[in-house]
C-alpha positions in Angstrom: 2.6 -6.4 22.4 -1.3 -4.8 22.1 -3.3 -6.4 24.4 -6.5 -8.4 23.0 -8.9 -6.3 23.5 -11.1 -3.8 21.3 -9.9 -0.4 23.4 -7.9 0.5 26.5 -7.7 3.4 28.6 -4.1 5.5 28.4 -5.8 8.1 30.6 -8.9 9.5 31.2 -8.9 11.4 28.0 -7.4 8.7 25.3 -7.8 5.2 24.2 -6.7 2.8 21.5 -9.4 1.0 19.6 -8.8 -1.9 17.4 -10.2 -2.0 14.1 -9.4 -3.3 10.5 -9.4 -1.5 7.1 -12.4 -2.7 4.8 -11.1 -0.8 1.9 -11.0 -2.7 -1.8 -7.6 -3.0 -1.2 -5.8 -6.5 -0.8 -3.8 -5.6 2.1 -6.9 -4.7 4.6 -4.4 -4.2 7.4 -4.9 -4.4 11.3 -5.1 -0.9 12.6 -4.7 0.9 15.9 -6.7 4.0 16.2 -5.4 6.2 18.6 -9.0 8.7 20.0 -9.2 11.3 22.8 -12.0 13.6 23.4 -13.8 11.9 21.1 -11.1 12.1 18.2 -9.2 10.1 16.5 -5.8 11.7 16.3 -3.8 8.7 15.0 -3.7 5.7 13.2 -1.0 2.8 13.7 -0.3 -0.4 12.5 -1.6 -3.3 14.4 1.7 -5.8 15.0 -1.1 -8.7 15.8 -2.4 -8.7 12.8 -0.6 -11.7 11.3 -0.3 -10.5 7.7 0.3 -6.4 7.8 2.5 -7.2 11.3 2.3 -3.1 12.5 2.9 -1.4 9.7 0.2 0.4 7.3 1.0 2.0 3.6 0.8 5.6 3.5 -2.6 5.8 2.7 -3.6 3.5 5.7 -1.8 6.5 7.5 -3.3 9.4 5.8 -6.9 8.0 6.2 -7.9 10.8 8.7 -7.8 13.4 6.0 -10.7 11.8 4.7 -11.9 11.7 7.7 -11.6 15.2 8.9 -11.7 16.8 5.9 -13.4 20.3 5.1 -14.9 18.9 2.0 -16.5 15.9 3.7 -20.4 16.0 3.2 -21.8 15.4 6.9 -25.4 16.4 6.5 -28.1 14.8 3.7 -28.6 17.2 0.5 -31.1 17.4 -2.2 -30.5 19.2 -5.6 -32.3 22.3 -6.2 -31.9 24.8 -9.5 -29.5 26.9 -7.1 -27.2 23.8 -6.7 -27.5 21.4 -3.3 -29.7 22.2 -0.2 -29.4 20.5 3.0 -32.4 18.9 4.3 -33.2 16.4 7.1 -32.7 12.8 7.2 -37.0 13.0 7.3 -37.2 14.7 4.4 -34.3 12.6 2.5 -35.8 9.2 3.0 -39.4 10.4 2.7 -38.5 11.5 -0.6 -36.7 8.8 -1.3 -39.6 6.3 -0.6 -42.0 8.1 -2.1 -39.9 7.5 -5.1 -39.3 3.9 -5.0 -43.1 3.3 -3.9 -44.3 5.7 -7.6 -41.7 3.4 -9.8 -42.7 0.4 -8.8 -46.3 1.0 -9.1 -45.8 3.0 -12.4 -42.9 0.8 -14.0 -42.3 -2.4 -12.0 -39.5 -3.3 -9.9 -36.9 -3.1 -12.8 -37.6 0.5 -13.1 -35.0 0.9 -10.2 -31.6 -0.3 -9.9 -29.2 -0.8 -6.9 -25.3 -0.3 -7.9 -23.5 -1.4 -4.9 -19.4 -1.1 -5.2 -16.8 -2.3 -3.4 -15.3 0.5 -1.6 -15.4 -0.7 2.0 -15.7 -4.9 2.3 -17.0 -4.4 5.3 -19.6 -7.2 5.5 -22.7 -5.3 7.1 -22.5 -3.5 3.6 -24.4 -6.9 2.1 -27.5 -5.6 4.4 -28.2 -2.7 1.3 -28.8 -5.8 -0.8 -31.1 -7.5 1.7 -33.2 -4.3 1.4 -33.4 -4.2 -2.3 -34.1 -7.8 -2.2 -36.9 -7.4 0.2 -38.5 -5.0 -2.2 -39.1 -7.8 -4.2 -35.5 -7.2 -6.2 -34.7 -4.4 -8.7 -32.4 -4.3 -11.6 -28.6 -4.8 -10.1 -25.1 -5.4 -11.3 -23.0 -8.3 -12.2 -19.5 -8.8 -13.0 -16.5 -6.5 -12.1 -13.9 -3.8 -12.7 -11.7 -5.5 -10.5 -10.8 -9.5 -10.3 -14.2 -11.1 -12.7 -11.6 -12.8 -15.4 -9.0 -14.5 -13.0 -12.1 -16.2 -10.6 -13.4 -17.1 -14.2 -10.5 -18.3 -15.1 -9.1 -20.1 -12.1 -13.0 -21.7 -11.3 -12.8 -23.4 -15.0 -9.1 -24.5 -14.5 -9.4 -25.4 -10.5 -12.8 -25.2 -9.4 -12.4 -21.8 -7.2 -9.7 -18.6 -7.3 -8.2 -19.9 -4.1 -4.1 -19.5 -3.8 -1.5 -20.6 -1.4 -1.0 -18.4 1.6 1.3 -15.7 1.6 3.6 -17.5 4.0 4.0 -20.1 1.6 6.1 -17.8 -0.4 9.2 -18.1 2.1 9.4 -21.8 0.8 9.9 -20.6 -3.0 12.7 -21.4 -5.0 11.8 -19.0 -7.3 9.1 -16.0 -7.4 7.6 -14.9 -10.4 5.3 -11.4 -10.0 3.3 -11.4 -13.3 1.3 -8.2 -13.8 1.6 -7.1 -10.0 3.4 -4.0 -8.5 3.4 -4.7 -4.7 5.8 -2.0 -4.1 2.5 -0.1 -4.5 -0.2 -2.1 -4.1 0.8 -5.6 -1.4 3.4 -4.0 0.3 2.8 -6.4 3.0 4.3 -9.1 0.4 7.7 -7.2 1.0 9.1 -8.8 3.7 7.7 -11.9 2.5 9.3 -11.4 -0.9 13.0 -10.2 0.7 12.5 -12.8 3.6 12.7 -15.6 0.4 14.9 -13.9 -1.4 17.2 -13.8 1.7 17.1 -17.2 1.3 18.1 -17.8 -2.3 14.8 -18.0 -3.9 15.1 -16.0 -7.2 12.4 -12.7 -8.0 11.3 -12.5 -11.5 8.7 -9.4 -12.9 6.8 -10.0 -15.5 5.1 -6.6 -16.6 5.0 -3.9 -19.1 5.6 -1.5 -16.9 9.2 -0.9 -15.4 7.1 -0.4 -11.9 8.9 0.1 -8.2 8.9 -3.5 -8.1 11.2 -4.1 -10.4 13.7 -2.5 -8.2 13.7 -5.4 -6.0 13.3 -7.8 -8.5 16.8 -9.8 -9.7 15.0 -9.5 -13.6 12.4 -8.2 -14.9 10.9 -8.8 -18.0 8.8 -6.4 -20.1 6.3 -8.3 -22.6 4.2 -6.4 -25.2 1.0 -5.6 -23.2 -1.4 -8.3 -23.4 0.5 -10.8 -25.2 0.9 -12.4 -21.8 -0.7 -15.8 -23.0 1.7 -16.3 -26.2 4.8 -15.6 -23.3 3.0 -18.5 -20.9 3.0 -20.8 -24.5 6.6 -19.9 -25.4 7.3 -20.9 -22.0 5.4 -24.3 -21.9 7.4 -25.0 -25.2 10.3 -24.9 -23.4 9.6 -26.7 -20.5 8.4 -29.4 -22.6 11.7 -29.4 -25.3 13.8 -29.4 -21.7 12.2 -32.2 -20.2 10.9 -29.9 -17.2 7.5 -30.9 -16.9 5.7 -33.1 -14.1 4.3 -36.0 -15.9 2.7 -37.8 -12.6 0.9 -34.7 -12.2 -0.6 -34.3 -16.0 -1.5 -38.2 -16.0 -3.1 -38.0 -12.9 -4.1 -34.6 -11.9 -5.2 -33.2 -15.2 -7.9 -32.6 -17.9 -7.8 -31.5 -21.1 -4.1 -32.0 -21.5 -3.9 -33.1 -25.4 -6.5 -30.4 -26.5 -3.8 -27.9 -24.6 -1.2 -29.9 -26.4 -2.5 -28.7 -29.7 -3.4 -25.4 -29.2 0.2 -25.2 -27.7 1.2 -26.5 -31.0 -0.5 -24.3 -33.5 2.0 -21.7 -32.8 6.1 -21.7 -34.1 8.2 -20.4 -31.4 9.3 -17.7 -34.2 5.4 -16.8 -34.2 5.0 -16.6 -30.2 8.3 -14.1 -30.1 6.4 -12.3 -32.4 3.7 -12.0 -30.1 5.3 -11.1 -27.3 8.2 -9.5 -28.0 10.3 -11.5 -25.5 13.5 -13.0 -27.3 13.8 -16.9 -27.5 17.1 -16.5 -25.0 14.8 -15.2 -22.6 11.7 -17.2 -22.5 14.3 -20.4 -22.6 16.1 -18.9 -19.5 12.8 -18.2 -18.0 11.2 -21.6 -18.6 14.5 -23.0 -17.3 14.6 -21.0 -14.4 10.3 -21.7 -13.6 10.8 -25.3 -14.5 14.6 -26.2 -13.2 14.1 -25.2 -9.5 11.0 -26.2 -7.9 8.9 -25.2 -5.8 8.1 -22.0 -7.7 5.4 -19.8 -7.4 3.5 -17.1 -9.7 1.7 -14.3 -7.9 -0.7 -12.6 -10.4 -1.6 -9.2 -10.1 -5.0 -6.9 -11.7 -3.1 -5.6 -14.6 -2.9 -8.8 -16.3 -7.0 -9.2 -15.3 -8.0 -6.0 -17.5 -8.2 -7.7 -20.8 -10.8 -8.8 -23.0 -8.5 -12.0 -23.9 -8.1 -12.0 -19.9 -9.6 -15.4 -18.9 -7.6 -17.1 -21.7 -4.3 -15.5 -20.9 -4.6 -16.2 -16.6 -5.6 -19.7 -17.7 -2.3 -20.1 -20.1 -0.2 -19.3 -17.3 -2.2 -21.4 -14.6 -1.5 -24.0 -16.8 2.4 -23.4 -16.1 1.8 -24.2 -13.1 0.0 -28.0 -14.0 2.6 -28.5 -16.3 5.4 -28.6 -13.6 3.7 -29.8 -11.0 3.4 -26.5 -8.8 0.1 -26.6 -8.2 -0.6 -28.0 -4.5 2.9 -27.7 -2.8 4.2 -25.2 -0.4 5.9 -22.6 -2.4 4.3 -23.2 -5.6 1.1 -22.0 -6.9 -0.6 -19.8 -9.0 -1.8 -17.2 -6.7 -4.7 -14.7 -7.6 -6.4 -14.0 -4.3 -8.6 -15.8 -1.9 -12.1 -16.4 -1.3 -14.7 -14.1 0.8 -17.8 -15.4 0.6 -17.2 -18.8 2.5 -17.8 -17.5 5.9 -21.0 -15.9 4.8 -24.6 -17.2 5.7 -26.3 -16.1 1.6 -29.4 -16.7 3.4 -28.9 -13.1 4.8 -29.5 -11.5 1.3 -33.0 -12.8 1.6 -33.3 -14.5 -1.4 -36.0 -16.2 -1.6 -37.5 -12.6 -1.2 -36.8 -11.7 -5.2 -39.6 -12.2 -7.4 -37.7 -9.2 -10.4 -34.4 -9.9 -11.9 -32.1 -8.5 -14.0 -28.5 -7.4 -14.3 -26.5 -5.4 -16.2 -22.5 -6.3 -16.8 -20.7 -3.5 -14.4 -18.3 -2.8 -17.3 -21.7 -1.8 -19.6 -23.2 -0.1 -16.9 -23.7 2.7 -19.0 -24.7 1.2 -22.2 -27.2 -1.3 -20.1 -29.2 2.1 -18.5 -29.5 3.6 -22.1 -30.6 1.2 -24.1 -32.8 -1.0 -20.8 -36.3 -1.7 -21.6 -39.6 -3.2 -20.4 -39.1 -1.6 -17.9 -36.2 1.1 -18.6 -34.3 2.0 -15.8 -35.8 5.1 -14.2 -33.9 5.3 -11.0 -30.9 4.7 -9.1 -29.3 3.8 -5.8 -25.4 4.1 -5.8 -22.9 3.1 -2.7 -20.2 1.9 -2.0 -18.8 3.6 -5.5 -18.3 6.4 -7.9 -18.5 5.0 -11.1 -18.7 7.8 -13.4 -14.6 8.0 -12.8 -14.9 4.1 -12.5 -16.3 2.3 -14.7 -15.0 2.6 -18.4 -16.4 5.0 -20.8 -17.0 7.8 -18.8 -19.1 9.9 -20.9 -21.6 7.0 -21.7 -21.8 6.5 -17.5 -22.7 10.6 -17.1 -25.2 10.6 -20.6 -26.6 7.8 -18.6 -27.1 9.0 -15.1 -28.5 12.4 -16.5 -31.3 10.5 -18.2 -32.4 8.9 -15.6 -35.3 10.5 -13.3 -34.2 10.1 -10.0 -30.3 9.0 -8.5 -29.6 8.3 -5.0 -25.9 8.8 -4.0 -24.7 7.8 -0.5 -20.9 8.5 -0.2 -18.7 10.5 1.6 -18.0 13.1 -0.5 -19.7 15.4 -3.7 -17.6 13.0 -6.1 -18.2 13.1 -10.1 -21.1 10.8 -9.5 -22.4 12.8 -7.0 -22.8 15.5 -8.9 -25.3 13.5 -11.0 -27.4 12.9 -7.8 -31.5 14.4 -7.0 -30.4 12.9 -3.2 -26.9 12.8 -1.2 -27.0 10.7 1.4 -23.7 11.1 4.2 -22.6 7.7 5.1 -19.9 7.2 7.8 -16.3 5.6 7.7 -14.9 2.7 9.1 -13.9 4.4 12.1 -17.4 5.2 13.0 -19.0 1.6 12.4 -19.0 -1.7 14.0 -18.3 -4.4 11.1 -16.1 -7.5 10.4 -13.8 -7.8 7.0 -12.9 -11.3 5.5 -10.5 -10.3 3.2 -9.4 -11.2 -0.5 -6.2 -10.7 -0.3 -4.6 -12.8 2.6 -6.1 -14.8 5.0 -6.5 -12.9 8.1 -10.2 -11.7 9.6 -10.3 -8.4 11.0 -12.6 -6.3 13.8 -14.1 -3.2 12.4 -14.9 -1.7 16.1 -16.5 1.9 16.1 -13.7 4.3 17.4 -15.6 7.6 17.1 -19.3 8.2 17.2 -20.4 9.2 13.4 -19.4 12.9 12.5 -22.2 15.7 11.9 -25.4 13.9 11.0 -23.8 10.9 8.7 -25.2 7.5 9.0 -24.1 3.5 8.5 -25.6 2.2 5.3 -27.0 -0.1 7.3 -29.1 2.3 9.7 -29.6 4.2 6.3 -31.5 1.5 4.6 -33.2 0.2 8.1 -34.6 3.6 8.7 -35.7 3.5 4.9 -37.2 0.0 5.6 -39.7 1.2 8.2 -41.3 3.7 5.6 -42.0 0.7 3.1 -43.3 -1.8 5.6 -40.1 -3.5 5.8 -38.8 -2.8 9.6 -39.2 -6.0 10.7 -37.0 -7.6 8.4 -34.5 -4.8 8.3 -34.1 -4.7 12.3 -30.9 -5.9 14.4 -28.3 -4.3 15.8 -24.6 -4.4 13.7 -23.1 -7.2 16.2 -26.6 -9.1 15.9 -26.4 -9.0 12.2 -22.5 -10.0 12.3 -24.1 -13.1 14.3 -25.9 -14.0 11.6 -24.3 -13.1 8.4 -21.2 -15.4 10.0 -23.1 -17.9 11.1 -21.0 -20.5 9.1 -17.8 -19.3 10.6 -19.3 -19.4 13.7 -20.0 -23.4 13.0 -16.4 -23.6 12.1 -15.7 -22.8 15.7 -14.8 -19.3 15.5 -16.8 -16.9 16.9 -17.7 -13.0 16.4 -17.2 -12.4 20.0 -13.5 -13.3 19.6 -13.0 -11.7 15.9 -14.1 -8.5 17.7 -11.3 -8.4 20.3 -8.4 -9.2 17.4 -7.6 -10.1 14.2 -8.1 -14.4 13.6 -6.5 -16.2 10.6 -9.5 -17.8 8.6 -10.0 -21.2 10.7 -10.7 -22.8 7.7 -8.1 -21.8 4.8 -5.5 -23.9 3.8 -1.7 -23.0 3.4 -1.3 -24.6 0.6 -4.3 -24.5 -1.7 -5.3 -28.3 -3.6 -2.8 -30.0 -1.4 -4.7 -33.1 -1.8 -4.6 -32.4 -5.9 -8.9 -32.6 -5.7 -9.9 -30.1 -7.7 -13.6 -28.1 -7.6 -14.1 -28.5 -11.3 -16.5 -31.3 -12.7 -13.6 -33.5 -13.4 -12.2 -33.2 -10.0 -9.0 -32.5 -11.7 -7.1 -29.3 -13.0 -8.7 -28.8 -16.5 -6.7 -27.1 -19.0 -7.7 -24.7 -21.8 -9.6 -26.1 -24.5 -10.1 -22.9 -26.9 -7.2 -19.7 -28.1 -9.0 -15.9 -28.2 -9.0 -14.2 -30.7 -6.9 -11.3 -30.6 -8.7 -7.6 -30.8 -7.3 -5.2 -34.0 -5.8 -2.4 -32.4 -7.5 0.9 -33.4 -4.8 3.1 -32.4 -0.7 3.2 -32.1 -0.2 2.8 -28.4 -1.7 0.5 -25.4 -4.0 2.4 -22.7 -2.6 1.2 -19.2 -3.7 2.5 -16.2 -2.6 1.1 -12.8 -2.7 2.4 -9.6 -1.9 5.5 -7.9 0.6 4.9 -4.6 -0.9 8.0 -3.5 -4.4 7.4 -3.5 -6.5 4.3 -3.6 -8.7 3.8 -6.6 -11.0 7.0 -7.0 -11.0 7.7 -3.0 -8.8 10.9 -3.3 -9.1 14.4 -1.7 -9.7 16.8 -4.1 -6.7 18.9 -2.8 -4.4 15.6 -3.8 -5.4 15.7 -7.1 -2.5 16.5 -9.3 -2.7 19.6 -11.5 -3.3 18.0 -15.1 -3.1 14.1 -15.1 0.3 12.7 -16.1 0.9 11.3 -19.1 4.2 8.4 -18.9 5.5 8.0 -22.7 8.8 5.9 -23.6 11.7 8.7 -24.3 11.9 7.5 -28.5 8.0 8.7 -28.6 8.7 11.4 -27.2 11.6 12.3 -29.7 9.6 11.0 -32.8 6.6 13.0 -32.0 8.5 16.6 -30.5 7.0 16.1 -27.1 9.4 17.6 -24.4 9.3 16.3 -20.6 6.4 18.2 -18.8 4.6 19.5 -21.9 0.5 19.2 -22.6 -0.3 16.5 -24.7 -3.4 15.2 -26.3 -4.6 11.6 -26.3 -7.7 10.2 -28.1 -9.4 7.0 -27.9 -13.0 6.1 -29.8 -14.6 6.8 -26.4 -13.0 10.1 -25.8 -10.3 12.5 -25.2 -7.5 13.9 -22.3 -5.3 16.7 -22.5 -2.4 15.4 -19.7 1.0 16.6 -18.9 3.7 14.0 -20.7 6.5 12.4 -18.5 9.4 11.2 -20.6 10.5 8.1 -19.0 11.9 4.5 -19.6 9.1 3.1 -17.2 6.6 2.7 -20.6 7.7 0.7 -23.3 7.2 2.1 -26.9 4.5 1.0 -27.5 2.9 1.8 -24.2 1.3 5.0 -22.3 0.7 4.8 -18.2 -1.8 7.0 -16.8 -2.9 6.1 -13.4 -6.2 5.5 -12.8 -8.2 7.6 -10.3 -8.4 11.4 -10.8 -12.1 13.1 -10.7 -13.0 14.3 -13.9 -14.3 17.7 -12.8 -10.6 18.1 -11.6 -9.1 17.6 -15.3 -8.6 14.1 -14.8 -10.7 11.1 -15.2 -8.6 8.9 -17.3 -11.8 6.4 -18.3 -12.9 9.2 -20.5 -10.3 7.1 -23.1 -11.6 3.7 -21.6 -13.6 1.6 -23.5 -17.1 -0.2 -22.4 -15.6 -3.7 -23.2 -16.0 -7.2 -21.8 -14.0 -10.4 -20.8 -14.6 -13.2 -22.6 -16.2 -14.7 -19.5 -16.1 -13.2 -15.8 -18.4 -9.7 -17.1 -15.0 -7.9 -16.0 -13.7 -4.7 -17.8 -11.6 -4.9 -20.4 -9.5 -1.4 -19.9 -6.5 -2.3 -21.3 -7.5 -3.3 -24.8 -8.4 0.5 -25.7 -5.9 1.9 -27.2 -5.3 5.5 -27.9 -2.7 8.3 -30.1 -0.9 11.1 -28.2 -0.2 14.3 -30.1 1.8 17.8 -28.8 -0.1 20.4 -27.6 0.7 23.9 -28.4 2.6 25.4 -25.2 0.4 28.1 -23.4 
């Protein structure tokens, strides 16, 4: 057992430290980092962390490449006509406030925009907003490339995105993973997954993609992609022709339920099979199965959130969940993720500081620089992000950033959007910081304790935008130490009896989140009951043959990869009958084209895609022949202002061997 403390001495020369992961990931697992002489020369799993229980995914283990790397940036740089020069941190922020100081006088405060990502959830990070905010606020982002349509979609239907713990799994009857591959992505759910399975609870996949889930799945079933809201209707239909269907629950729990019921029946079973392309012995089993052996929960994943249509189709299914009465028991649920912000003091941001807004959609980002006016955008600050591989439409982010007069990158390393930067700024990484992360995947809080001093001359964005502060009169609001901010950022946690003090030693589960989500069936919504959908999409004409999806990598997480674990040309999974019908052999260069752009990848034949269907992950740097958001389009949910990626479609074509 690790003692409950923040380090130890082994000897004179080595220590453990205990710290947390703050990447965007949802598994943010407890980590043991292992230092001597002033090095950190391995990273464990933390076994009293109550959710990731000692173990970490293989990029939780092969963090310190990122680290140590060569290619690691460790000293500020501006551009010159030769390429980058390093300067001093004097020189960088001079600059830098110089600049801020001319476009606010010259433009206003929208002239300059803050893009803050989500690449560490660390939550001193929030501090680079304070600053901008203090400034008197700039032009910023709203919205998301990650999880805006199911918290749109789950705040209409229940008030707040705000599932059932993890544990709660292990009472399940039956388990359905819609649009999530935790093999990859929550492999922390694992044991909880086989621990109910163990105990008779059946495992059912929902999702395009034959993914390493399925493996462990007892039946998977592959739906045409995005069509996932006709499957939730056929599904409804059945549970209603069978009788399964909680009717306490709908009288008394519900909203909405007869506008549902009509929407519900616009559509012939005949037509919803259609849609889907799931056979009416299926969906009747499934219903059966969902409906027949309660408690049952649905655990959603991202894929399923990267649709226009996306709000609509996470509601559909949510409504499964009201139908049958899952919604507030142990087991049940429909399970998204969880909430961060309720341990956070807003008054930190310094709102009442911000005299200038305006925000542009993160999945428009580009579009919203090119065509902003009164002021346009002249300047930017990015961190925390690189969203020229990001964000979709990739060549509408880079004819952006090189209009603009003056970008500031803080990052790690000289990424795609780097190289659209006048100013790099070297920030540190979670082992060189003191932080706390509340995360939005499970319930546990974690200690980010500083196991290493920072490497070469990188700084915290905190001490970043503090030293900033004192050239633009702004010290005294800026000032504090990381553990006095933590004190007050968490002040409400603190209320709720848990304090930073202890948080630092080890990892805490969240004093205040409930196992079972709506146990008391009070909904947040203005009815103070579940409210169903009121109103169908409409669905998007498909400009090209196949669906564009592009999931994760298990080898890298999002666009933080080494450039020496980039694959050689980006790889291209197309169903084995494409291949045949369009001459492509395994392993050959292929072409693909979208209306935003075009990628030459290598093609893997395999049954993973369906036929209509490519997989590319998502990820690769664009300067290293990958950056699949080339093909992406700049589209938006119907509410949430997250991206629609999946509804671009694209055509493949052979390419001539070399």
């Amino acid at each position: 057992m690790i003692p409950s403390f923040t380090s130890m001495e082994v000897n004179e020369m080595e220590k453990t430290v205990i710290t947390t992961s703050p990447a965007d990931c949802p598994e943010n697992c407890g980590i043991i980092a292992r230092v001597k002489n002033g090095r950190v020369i391995k990273l464990e799993g933390n076994p009293e962390h109550g959710y990731t229980k000692g173990f970490l995914c293989r990029k939780g283990y092969r963090y310190l490449n990122r680290v140590y790397s060569s290619k690691r940036v460790l000293f500020p740089q501006k551009k010159v006509k030769s390429g980058w020069k390093r300067i001093s941190w004097d020189e960088a922020l001079d600059t830098i406030a110089e600049k801020i100081k001319f476009f606010q006088e010259t433009y206003g405060n929208g002239s300059i925009m803050h893009f803050q990502g989500a690449s560490s959830w660390g939550a001193t990070k929030q501090l680079v907003k304070r600053f901008f905010n203090l400034l008197g606020g700039v032009t910023t982002i709203k919205g998301s490339l990650c999880s805006g349509s199911a918290r749109a979609a789950q705040e209409a239907d229940m008030g707040a995105r705000l599932g059932n713990d993890p544990e709660s799994i292990l009472n399940s009857k039956v388990v359905i993973i819609w649009g999530r591959d935790p093999a990859k992505t929550s492999i922390h759910l694992l044991p909880l997954l086989k621990g109910a399975q163990e105990q008779g609870a059946r495992l059912i996949l929902i999702d395009p993609i034959r993914t390493k889930t399925a493996s462990i799945c007892d039946e998977h079933i592959a739906p045409r992609p995005g069509s996932d809201g006709f499957l939730a209707l056929g599904i409804a239909k059945e549970l209603l022709e069978m009788g399964l269907v909680d009717a306490d629950f709908i009288e008394n729990h519900t909203a909405g339920y007869d506008t549902y019921l009509e929407i519900l029946n616009s559509f012939s079973m005949e037509k919803i099979v259609e849609k889907c392309d799931v056979e009416p012995p299926v969906i009747k089993k499934l219903a059966h199965t969902y409906g027949g052996q309660k408690p049952c929960s649905i655990l959603l994943g991202w894929g399923i959130n990267k649709w226009e249509h996306s709000p609509e189709m996470i509601r559909l299914i949510d409504a499964l969940g009201a139908l049958t009465g899952n919604i507030g028991i142990a087991g049940g649920g429909v399970n998204h993720g969880f909430q961060t912000g309720r341990h956070f003091d807003p008054q930190v941001l310094a709102p009442e500081a911000v005299k200038y807004r305006r925000e542009i959609a993160e999945p428009l980002f580009g579009q919203g620089i090119i065509e902003s006016k009164n002021p346009p955008i002249k300047m930017i600050w990015i961190n925390g992000i690189n969203p020229v591989v990001s964000c979709p439409n990739s060549n509408k982010v880079i004819e952006a950033l090189k209009g603009l007069d003056f970008v500031v990158v803080v990052d790690h390393f000289m990424t795609d959007t780097a190289d659209f930067a006048h100013v790099f700024l070297p920030t540190t990484t979670f082992l060189e910081e003191e932080d706390i992360v509340v995360s939005w995947g499970h319930n546990w809080i974690g200690p980010v304790n500083k196991a290493i001093e920072p490497l070469g001359e990188s700084r915290s964005d905190l001490q970043i935008v503090q030293e900033l502060s004192k050239r633009l009169g702004l010290e005294k609001k800026m000032e504090g130490t990381p553990r006095e901010w933590l004190k007050r950022i968490f002040q409400p946690m603190e209320k709720a009896g848990l304090s930073v003090e202890r948080v630092m030693q080890s990892p805490v589960r969240c004093p205040i989140a409930p196992m079972v989500a709506f146990e008391d069936k009070k909904f947040l919504t203005p009815s103070g009951k579940f409210e169903f959908l009121k109103e169908l999409y409409k669905e998007r004409e498909n400009e090209f043959p196949f669906h564009l999806l592009t999931p994760l990598s298990s080898t890298w997480l999002l666009s933080l990869i080494l450039e020496e674990e980039h694959p050689d040309i980006p790889q291209a999974f197309i169903n084995p009958n494409v291949a045949r019908q369009k001459g492509i052999p395994d392993k050959s260069r292929v072409l693909l084209k979208s209306i935003s752009g075009e990628l030459i990848a290598e093609a893997r034949v395999s049954d993973i895609a369906r036929e209509d269907t490519i997989v590319i992950s998502h990820g690769t740097w664009i300067k290293k022949g990958g950056g699949v958001n080339q093909l992406t389009q700049d589209l938006i949910s119907s509410s949430g202002n997250m991206a629609g990626f999946y509804s671009t479609t694209v055509s493949i074509q052979a390419l001539p061997s070399a």
